[in-house]
C-alpha positions, 0 to 999 in steps of 0.5 A: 487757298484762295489766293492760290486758286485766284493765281491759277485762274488769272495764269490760265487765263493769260496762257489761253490769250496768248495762246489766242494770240499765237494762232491768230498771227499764224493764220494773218502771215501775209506774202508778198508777190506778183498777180496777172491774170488769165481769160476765159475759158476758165475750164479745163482746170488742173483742179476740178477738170471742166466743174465751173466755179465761178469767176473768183479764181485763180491759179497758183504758181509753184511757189505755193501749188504744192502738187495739187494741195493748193486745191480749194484754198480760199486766199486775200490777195490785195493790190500794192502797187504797179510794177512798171510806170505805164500804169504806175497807180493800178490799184482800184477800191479797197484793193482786196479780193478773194479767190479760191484756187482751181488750176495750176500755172506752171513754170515757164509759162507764168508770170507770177505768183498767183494769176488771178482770173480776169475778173479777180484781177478787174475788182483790184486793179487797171488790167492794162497793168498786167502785172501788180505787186501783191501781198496775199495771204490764205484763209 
């Protein structure tokens, strides 16, 4: 008997880590794409109208807007490289930033998959780049 309840608690025990384990790689999947970025004034936003939240911002492309339900996310976005060779190292520091979205970048008009408020953009990368390749993932 004891051994049986041992088995059970050492297979629960394994079933909750992997559980654990599962979760914790749904929530780190990162993307990858392209960042610019935009200038003030920051307000009208599709998000929030003319609510100031600050300069940690973004806006988000189509490819994860999600008509409107992009609103509120907070997302990683870390610098990778350069996207043409006047400025081929554009990275800066730790490359990584957080930023929550509050507007939308619509097709036609954006040039990437997130546009980073100027500031987001300046605290990972040379703004004389324009545009770097991503990876970003939602948290």
């Amino acid at each position: 008997m004891a051994v049986q309840l041992h088995f059970s608690f050492v297979s629960l025990t394994a079933l909750f880590i992997l559980s654990l384990s599962s979760i914790n790689s749904l929530t780190s999947a990162q993307d990858s794409g392209t960042a610019t970025y935009y200038t003030p004034p920051y307000t009208p936003s599709a998000c929030y109208g003319f609510e100031d939240d600050g300069v940690m911002i973004a806006a988000a492309s189509d490819t994860f807007w999600n008509d409107g339900g992009a609103c509120g996310q907070m997302y990683q976005v870390t610098c990778l490289s350069g996207t043409n060779e006047g400025t081929p190292e554009p990275c800066l520091g730790s490359g990584s930033v957080v930023v929550k979205i509050v507007d939308h970048c619509p097709p036609g008009s954006c040039r990437g998959t997130i546009d980073l408020s100027q500031e987001a953009f300046e605290s990972i990368a040379d703004t004389d780049a324009g545009v770097i390749n991503i990876s970003y993932q939602q948290i």
